[in-house]
C-alpha positions as CSV (number, residue, x, y, z in Angstrom):
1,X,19.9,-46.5,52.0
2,X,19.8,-44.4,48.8
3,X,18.0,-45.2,45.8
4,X,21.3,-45.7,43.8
5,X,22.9,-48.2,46.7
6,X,19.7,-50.0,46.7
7,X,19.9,-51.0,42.7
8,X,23.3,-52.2,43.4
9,X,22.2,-54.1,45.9
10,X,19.6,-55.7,43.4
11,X,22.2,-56.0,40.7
12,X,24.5,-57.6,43.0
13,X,22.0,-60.2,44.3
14,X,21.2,-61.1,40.5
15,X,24.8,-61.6,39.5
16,X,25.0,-64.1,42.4
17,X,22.4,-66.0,41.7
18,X,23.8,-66.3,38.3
19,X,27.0,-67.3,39.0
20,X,28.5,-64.0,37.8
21,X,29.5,-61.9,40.5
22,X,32.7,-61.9,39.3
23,X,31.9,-60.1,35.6
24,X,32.9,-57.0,34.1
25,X,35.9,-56.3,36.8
26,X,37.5,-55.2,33.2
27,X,34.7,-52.3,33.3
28,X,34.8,-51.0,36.7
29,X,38.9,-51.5,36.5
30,X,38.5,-49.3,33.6
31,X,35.9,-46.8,34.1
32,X,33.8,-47.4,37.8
33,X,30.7,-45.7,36.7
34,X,30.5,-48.1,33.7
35,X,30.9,-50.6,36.2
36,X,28.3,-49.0,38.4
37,X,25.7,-48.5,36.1
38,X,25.7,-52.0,34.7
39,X,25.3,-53.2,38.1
40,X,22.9,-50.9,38.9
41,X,20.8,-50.3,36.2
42,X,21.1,-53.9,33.8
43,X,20.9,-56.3,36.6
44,X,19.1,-54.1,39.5
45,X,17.1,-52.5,37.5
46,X,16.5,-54.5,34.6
47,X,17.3,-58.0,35.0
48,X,15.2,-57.9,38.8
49,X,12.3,-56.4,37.0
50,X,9.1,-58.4,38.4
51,X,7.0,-60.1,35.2
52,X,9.6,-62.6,33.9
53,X,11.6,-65.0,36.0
54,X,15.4,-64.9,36.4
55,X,15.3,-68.3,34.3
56,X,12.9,-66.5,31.7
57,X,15.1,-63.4,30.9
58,X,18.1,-65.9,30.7
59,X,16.3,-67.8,28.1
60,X,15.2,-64.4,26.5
61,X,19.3,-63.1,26.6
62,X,20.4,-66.2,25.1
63,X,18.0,-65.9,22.0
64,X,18.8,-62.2,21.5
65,X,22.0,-62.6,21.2
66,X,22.8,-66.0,19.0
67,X,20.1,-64.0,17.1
68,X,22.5,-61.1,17.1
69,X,25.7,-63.6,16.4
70,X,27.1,-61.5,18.7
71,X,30.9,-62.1,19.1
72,X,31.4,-62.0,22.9
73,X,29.4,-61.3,26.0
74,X,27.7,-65.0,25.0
75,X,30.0,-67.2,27.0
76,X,29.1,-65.8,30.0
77,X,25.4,-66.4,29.3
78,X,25.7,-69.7,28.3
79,X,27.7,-69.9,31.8
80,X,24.7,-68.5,33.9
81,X,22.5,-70.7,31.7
82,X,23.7,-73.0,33.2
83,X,24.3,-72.1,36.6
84,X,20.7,-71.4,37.1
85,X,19.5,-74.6,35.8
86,X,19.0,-74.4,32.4
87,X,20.0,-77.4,30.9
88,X,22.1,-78.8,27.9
89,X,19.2,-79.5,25.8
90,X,17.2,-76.5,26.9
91,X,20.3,-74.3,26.0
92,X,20.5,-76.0,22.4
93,X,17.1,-75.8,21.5
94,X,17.1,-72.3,21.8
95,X,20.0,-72.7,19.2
96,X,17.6,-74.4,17.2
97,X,14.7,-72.1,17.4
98,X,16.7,-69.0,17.0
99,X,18.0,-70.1,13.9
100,X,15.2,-70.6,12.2
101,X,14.0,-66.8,12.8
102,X,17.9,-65.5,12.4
103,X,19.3,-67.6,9.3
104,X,21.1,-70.6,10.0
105,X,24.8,-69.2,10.3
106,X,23.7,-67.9,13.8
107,X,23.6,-71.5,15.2
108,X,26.6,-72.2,13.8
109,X,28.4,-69.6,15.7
110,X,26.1,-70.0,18.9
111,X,27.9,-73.9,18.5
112,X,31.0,-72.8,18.5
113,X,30.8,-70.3,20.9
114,X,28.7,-72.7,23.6
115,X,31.4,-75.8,22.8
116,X,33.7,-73.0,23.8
117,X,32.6,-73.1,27.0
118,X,31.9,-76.3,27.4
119,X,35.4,-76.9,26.5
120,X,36.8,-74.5,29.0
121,X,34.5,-75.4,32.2
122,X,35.6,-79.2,31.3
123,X,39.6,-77.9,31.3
124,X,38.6,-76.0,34.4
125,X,37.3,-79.0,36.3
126,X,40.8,-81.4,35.3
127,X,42.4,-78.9,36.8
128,X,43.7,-77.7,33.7
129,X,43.0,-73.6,34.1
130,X,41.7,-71.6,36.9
131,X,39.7,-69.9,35.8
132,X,37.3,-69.0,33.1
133,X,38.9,-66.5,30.1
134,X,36.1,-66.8,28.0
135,X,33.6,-64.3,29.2
C-alpha cells in the first residue's frame, strides 16, 4: 500500500470515529485533491498524530476555533464533540474558558452556533429533517 493510500486510510478511520465520514463531499465534489489532502493529510496525518488523544484534539479544535469566532466549520465539531463522548457540560465549559482568553463576544457566537446544532440534531430526531445542513 503506498504511503499516500495509507494516510487516507488513517484519515478515514478518524472521520469514523468521529462521526464524520460523511464531511466535506462539497470539497472532493468540487476539487478531489482538496478532498484528498484533507483526508489525508488533516485527519491521517494530523488528527492520528500519537501524543494527544482523539478526545484531546477535539477539545483543542473546539477552543481554537470559538477562540477564532469562526463562522462555519464549528457545527461539525460540536457534532463530533459529541459523538465521541464529550459531553454538554464539557462542551460549554470550554465556552466558558475560551472566552475569558478570547473576549466575551466569542461565547456568544460559540452559543449560538452550538444551540444551532442542538436545534437541528433535536429536529433530526422528530423526524423533522434528514439530515444535518449545518456543517
Amino acid at each position: 500500500m503506498s504511503d499516500y493510500a495509507k494516510r487516507r486510510k488513517r484519515g478515514m478511520a478518524v472521520l469514523k470515529k468521529m462521526g464524520r465520514e460523511a464531511l466535506m463531499l462539497e470539497q472532493k465534489a468540487l476539487y478531489p485533491d482538496l478532498y484528498e489532502m484533507s483526508v489525508g493529510h488533516l485527519f491521517g496525518d494530523v488528527w492520528a498524530r500519537p501524543g494527544l488523544s482523539l478526545r484531546e484534539r477535539q477539545l483543542v479544535t473546539l477552543a481554537a476555533n470559538i477562540a477564532l469566532a469562526r463562522p462555519s466549520g464549528n457545527y461539525s465539531h460540536y457534532r463530533s464533540a459529541r459523538h465521541i463522548g464529550i459531553t454538554h457540560k464539557e462542551i460549554c465549559e470550554v465556552m466558558i474558558q475560551v472566552g475569558h482568553y478570547a473576549g466575551w463576544p466569542t461565547v456568544s457566537n460559540a452559543v449560538r452556533q452550538y444551540t444551532a446544532v442542538l436545534e437541528e440534531d433535536q429536529e433530526i430526531k422528530a423526524g423533522k429533517k434528514k439530515k444535518p445542513t449545518l456543517v
